[in-house]
N, C-alpha and C positions, 0 to 999 in steps of 0.2 A: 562540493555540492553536499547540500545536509539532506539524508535521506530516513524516512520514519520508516520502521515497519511493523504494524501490528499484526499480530500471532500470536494465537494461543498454544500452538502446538511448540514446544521447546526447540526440537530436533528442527523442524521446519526454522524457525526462527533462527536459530544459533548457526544454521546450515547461509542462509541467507545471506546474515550478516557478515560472516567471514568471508563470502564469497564479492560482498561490496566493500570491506575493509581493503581486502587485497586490491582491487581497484581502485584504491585511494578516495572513496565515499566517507564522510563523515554520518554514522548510522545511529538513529535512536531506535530503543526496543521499547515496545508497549506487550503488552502481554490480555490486553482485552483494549475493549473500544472506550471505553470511560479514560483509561488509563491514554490510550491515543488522542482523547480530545485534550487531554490536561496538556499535553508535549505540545500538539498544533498550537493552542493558548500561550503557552510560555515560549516557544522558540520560534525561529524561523527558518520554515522546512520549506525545502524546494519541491519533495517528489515525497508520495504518499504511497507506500506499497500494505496492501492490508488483504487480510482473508477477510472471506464474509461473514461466515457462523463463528463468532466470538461471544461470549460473556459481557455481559451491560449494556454494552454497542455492538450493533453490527457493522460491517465494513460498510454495505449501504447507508447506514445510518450516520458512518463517517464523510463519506461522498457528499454527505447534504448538509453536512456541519461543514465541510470549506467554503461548498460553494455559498449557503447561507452566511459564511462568518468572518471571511476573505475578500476583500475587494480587488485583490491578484488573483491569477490563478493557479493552483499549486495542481500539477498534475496526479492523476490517483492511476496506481495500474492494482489490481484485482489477482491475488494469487487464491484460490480456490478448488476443491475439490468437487465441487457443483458444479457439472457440465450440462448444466438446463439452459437451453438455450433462449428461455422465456427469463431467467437470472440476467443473463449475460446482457441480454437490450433492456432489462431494469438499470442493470450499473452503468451501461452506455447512455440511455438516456439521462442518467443523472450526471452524467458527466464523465465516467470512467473514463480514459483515453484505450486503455489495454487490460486486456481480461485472458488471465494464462489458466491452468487447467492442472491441475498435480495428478502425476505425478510431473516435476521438469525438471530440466539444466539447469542451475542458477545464473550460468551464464547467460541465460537470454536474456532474464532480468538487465544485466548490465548492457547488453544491446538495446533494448528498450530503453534504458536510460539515458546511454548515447544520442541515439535519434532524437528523444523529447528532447533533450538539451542544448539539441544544436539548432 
């Protein structure tokens, strides 16, 4: 399973990823939301995990580039430090499937991905 995650935070990102590498996810890194649309453009990504507040793009702003840009559906789940609950039913309503809260486990992530994938 090929998995995106965009993050601007390094630690957040690098933490992520190794925790899906060890699950055997195939993970791409973005590092802001411009740099995530380019990856969803050239690859093909099963599952979209993205923060909101990035650089260029925002994670919402990514949520509305698949669903705008995909005639599949690529699941998004939402790691963010925004625990505004008027956020959380914007990303839902755009499509989010799962919307987590930092600080986390990154294991849940991989729970989450389980589930979506089966």
């Amino acid at each position: 399973m090929r998995v995106l995650v965009c993050e601007d935070n390094m630690l957040m990102l690098k933490t992520i990823e190794f925790t899906l590498r060890k699950h055997g996810y195939d993970v791409f890194n973005a590092v802001d939301g411009e740099q995530g649309i380019r990856i969803l453009d050239s690859e093909k990504i099963d599952i979209l995990i993205t923060d909101i507040n990035m650089p260029y793009n925002s994670g919402l702003e990514l949520i509305q580039h698949v669903k705008t840009n995909f005639d599949h559906d690529i699941p998004v789940i939402i790691v963010s430090g925004i625990n505004l609950e008027e956020i959380k039913q914007q990303a839902k309503k755009l499509g989010a499937v799962n919307y987590v809260t930092k600080p986390f486990d990154p294991e849940v992530l991989v729970e989450m991905i389980k589930k979506i994938s089966n």
